[in-house]
Biopython code that builds the backbone (N, CA, C, O; Angstrom):
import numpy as np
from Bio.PDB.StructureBuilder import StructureBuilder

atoms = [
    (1, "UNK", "N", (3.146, -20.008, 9.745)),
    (1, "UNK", "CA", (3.638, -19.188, 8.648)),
    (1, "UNK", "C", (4.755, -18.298, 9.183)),
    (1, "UNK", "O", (4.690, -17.833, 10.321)),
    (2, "UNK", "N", (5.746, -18.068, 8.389)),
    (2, "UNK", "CA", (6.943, -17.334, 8.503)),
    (2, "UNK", "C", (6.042, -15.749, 9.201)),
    (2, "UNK", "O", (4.887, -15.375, 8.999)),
    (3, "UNK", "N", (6.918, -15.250, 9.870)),
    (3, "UNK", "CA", (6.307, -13.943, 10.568)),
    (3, "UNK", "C", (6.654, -12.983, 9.264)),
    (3, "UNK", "O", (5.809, -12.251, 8.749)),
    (4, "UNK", "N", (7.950, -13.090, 8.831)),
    (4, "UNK", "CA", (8.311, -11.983, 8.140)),
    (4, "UNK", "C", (7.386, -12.095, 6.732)),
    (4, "UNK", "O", (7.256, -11.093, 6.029)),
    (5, "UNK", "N", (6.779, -13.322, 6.380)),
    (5, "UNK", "CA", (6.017, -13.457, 5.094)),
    (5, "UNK", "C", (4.642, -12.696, 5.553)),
    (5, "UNK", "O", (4.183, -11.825, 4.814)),
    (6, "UNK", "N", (4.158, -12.947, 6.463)),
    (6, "UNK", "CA", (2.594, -12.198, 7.554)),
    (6, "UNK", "C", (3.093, -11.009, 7.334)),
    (6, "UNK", "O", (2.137, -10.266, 7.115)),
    (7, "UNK", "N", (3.832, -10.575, 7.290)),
    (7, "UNK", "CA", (4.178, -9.197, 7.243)),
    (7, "UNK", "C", (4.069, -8.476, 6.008)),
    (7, "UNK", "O", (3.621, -7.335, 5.899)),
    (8, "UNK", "N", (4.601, -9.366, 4.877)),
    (8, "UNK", "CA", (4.592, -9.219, 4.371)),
    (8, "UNK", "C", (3.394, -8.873, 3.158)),
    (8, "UNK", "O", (3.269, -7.852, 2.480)),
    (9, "UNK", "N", (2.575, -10.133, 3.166)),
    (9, "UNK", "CA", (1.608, -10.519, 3.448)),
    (9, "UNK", "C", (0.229, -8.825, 3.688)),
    (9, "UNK", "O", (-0.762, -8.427, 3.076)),
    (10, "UNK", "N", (0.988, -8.385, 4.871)),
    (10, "UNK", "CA", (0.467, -7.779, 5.439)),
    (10, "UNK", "C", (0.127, -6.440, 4.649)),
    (10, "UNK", "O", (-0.956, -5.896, 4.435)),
    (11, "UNK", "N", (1.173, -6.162, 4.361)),
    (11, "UNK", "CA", (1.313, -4.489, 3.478)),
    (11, "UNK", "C", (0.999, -4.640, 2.424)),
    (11, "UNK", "O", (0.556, -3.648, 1.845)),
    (12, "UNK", "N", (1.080, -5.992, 1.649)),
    (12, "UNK", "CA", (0.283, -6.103, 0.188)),
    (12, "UNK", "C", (-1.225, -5.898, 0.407)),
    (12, "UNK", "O", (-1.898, -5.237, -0.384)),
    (13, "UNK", "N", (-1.792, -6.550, 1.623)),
    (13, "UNK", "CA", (-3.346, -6.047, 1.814)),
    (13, "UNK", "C", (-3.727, -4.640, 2.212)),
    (13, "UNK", "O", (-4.764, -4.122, 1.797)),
    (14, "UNK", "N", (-3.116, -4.197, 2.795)),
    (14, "UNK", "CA", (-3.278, -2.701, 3.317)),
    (14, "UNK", "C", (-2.853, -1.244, 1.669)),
    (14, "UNK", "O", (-3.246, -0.083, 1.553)),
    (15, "UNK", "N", (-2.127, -1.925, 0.926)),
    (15, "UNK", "CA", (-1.725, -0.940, 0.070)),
    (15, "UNK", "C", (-2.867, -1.441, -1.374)),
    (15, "UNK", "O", (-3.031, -0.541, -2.197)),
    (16, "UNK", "N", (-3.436, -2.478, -1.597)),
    (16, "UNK", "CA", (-5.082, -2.970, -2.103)),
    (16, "UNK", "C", (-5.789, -2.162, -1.394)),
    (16, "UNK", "O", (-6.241, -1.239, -2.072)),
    (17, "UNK", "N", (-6.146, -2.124, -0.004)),
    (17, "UNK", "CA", (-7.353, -0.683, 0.584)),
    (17, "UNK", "C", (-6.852, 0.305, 0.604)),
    (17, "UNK", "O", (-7.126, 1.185, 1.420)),
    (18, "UNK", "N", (-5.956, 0.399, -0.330)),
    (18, "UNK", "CA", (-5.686, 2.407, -0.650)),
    (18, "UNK", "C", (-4.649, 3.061, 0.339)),
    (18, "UNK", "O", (-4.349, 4.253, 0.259)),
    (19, "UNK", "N", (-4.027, 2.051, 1.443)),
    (19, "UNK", "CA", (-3.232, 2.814, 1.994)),
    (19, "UNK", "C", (-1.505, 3.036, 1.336)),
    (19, "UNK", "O", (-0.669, 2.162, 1.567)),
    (20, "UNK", "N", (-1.120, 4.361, 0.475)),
    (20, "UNK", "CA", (-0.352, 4.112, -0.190)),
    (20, "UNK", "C", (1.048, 4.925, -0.011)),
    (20, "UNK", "O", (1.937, 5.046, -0.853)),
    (21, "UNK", "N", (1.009, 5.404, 1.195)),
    (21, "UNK", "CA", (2.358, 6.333, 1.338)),
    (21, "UNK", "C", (2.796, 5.602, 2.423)),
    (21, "UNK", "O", (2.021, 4.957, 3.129)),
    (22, "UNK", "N", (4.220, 5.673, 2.639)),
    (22, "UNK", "CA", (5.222, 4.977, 3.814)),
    (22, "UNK", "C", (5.053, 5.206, 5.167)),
    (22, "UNK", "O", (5.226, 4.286, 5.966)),
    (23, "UNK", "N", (4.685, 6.498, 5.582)),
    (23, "UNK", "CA", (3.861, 6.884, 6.956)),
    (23, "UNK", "C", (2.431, 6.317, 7.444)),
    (23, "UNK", "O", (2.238, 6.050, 8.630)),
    (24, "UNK", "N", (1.385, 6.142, 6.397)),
    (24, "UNK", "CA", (0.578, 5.402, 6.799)),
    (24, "UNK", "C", (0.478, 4.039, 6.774)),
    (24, "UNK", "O", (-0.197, 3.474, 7.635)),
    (25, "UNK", "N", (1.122, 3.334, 5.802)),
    (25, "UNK", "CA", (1.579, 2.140, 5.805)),
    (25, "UNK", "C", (2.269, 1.373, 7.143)),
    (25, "UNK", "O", (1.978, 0.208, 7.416)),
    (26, "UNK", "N", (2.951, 1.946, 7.716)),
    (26, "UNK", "CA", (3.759, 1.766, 8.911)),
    (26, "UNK", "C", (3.010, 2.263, 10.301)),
    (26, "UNK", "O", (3.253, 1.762, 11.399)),
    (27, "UNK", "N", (2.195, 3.178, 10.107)),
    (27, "UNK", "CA", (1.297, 3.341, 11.307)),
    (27, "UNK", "C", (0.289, 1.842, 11.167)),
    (27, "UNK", "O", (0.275, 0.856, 11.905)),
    (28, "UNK", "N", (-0.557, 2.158, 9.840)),
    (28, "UNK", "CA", (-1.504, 0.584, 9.883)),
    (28, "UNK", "C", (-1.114, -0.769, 10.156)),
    (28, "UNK", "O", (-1.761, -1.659, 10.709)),
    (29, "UNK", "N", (0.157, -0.786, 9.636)),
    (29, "UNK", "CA", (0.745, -2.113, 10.203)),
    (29, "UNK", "C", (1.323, -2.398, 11.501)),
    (29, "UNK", "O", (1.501, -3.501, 12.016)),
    (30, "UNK", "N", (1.573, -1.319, 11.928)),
    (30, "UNK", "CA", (2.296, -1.013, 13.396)),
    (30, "UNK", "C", (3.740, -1.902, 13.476)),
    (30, "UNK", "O", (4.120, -2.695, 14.337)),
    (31, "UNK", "N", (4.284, -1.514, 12.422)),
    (31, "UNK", "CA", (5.782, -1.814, 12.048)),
    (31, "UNK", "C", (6.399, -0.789, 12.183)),
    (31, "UNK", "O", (5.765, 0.239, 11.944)),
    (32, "UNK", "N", (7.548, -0.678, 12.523)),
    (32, "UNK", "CA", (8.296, 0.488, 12.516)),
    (32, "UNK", "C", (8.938, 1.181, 10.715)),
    (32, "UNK", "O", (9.102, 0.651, 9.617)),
    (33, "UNK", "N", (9.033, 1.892, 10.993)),
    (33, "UNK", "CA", (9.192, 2.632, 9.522)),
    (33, "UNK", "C", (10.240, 1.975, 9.121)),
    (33, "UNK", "O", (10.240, 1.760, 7.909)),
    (34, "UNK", "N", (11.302, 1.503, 9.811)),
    (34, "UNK", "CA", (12.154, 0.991, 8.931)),
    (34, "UNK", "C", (11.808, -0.474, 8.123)),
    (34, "UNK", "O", (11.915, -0.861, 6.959)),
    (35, "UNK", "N", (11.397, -0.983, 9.230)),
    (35, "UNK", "CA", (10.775, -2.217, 8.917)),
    (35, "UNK", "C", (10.240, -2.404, 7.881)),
    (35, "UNK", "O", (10.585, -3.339, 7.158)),
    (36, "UNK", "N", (8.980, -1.309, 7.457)),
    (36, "UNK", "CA", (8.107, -1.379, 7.250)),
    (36, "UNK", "C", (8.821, -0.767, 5.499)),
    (36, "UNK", "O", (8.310, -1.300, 4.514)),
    (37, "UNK", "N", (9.591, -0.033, 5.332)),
    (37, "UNK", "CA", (10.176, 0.328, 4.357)),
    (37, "UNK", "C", (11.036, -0.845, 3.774)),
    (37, "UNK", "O", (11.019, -1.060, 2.563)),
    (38, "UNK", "N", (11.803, -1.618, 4.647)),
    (38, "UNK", "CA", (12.678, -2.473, 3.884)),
    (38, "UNK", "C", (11.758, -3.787, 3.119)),
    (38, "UNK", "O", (12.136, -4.436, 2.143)),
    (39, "UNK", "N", (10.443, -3.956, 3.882)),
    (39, "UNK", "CA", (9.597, -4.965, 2.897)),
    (39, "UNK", "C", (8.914, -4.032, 2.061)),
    (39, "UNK", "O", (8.572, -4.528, 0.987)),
    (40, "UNK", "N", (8.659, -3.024, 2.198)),
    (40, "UNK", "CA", (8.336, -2.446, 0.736)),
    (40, "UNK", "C", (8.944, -2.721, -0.005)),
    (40, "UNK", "O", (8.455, -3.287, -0.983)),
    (41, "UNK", "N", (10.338, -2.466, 0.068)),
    (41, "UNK", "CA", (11.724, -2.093, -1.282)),
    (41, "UNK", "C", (11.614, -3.789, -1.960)),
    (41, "UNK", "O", (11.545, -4.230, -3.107)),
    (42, "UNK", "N", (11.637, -4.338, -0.761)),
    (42, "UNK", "CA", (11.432, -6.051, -1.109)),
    (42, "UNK", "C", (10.846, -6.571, -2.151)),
    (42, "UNK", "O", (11.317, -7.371, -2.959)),
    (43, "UNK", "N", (9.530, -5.975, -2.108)),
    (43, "UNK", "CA", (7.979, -6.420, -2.527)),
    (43, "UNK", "C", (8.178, -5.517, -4.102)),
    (43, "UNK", "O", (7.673, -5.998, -5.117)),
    (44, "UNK", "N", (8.626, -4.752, -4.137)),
    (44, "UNK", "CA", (9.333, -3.479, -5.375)),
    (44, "UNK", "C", (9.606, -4.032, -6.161)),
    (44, "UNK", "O", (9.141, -4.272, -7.276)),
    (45, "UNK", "N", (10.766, -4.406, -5.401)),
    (45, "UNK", "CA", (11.514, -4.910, -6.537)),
    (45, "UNK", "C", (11.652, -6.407, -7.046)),
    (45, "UNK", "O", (12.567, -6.789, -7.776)),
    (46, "UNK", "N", (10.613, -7.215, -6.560)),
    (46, "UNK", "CA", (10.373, -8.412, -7.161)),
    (46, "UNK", "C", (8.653, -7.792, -7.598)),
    (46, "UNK", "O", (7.797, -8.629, -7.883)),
    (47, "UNK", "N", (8.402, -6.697, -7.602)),
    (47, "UNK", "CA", (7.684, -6.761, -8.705)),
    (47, "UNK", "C", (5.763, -6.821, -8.019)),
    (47, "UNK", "O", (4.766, -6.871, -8.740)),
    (48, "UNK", "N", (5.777, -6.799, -6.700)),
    (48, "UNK", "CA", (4.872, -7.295, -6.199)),
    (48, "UNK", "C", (4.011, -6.028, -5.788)),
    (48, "UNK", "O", (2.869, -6.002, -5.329)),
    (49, "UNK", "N", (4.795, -5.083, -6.052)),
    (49, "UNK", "CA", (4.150, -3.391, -5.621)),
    (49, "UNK", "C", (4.937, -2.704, -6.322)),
    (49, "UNK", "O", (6.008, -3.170, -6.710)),
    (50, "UNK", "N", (4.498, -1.356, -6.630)),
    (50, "UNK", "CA", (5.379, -0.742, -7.327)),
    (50, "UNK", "C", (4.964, 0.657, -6.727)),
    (50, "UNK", "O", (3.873, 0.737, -6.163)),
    (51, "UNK", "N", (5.878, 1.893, -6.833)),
    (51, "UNK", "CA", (5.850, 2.985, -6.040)),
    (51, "UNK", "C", (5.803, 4.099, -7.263)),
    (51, "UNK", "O", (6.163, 3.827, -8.409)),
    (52, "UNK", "N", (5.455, 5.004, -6.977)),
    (52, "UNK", "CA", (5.665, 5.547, -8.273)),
    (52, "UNK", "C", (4.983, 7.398, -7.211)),
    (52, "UNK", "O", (4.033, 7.685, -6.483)),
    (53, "UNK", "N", (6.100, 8.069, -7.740)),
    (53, "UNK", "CA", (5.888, 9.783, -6.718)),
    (53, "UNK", "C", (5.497, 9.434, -5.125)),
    (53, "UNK", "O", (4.574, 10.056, -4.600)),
    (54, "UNK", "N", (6.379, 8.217, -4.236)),
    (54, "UNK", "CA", (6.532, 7.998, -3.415)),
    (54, "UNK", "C", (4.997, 7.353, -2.642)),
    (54, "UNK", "O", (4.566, 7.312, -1.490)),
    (55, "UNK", "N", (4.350, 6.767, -4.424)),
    (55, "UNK", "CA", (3.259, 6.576, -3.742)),
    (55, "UNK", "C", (3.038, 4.802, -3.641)),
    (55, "UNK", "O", (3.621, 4.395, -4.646)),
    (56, "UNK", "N", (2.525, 3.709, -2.967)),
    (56, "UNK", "CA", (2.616, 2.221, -3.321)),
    (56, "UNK", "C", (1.270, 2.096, -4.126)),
    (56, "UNK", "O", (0.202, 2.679, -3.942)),
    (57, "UNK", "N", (1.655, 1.104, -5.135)),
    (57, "UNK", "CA", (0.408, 0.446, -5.679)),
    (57, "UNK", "C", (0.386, -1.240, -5.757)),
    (57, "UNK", "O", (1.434, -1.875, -5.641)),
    (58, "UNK", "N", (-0.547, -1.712, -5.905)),
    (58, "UNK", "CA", (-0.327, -2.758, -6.588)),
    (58, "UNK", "C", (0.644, -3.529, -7.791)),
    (58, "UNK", "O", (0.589, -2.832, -8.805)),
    (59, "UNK", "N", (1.578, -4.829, -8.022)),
    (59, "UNK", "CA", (2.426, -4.218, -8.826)),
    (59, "UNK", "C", (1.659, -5.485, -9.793)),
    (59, "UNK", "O", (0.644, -6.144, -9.570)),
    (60, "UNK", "N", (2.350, -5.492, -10.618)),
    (60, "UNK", "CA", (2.380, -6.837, -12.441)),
    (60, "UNK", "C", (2.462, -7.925, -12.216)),
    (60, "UNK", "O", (1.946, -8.713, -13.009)),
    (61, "UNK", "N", (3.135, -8.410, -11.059)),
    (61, "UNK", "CA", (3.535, -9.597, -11.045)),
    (61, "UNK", "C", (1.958, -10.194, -10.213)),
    (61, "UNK", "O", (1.429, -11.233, -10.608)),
    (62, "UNK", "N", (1.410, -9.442, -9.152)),
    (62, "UNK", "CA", (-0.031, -10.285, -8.542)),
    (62, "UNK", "C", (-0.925, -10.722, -9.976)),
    (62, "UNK", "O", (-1.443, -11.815, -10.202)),
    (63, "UNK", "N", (-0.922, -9.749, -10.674)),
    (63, "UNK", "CA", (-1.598, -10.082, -11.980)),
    (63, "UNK", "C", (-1.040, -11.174, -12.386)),
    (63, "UNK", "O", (-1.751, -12.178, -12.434)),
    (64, "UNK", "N", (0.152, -11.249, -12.723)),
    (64, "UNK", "CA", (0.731, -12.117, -13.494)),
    (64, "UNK", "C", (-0.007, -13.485, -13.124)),
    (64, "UNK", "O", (-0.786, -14.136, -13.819)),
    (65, "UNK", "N", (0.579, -13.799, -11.505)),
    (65, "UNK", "CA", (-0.071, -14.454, -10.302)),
    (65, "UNK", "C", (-1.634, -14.949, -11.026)),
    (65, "UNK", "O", (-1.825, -16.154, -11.194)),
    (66, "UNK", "N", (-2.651, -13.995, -11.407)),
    (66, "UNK", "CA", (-3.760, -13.935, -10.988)),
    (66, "UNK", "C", (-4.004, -15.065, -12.441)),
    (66, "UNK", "O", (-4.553, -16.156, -12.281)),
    (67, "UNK", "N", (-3.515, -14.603, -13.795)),
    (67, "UNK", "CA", (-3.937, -15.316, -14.697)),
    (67, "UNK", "C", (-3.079, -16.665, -15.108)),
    (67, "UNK", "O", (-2.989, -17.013, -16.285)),
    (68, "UNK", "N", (-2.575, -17.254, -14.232)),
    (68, "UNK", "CA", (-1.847, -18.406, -14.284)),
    (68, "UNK", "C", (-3.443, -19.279, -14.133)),
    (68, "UNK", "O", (-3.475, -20.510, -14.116)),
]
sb = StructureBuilder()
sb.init_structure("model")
sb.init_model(0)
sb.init_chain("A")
sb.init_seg("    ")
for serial, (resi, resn, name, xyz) in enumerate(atoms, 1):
    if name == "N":
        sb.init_residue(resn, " ", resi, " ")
    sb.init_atom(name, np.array(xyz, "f"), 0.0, 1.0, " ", f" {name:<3s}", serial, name[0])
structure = sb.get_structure()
């Protein structure tokens, strides 16, 4: 599997167990903040997380995902 998809991958599971701000996100993943910010913005804006008062959640589109 692509590393950068594992990664990806990665922060969608960690922000499901509640981890939802950019500092802890990037400590749990042990990505560097930038890193770890530019697949957020990624995952954002296709819809796959959504941020809202700098916080991550789950986004519409896993749903979407879920009832196919």
């Amino acid at each position: 599997m692509s590393l950068v998809i594992s990664k990806a991958i990665k922060l969608i599971d960690l922000v499901a167990e509640g981890v939802d701000n950019l500092s802890d996100i990037a400590a749990a993943s042990d990505m560097s903040r930038s890193t770890t910010h530019r697949l957020l913005a990624t995952l954002v804006e296709n819809n796959y997380l959504m941020l809202d008062a700098k916080r991550y959640g789950l986004g519409f589109r896993l749903l979407e995902l879920g009832e196919q």
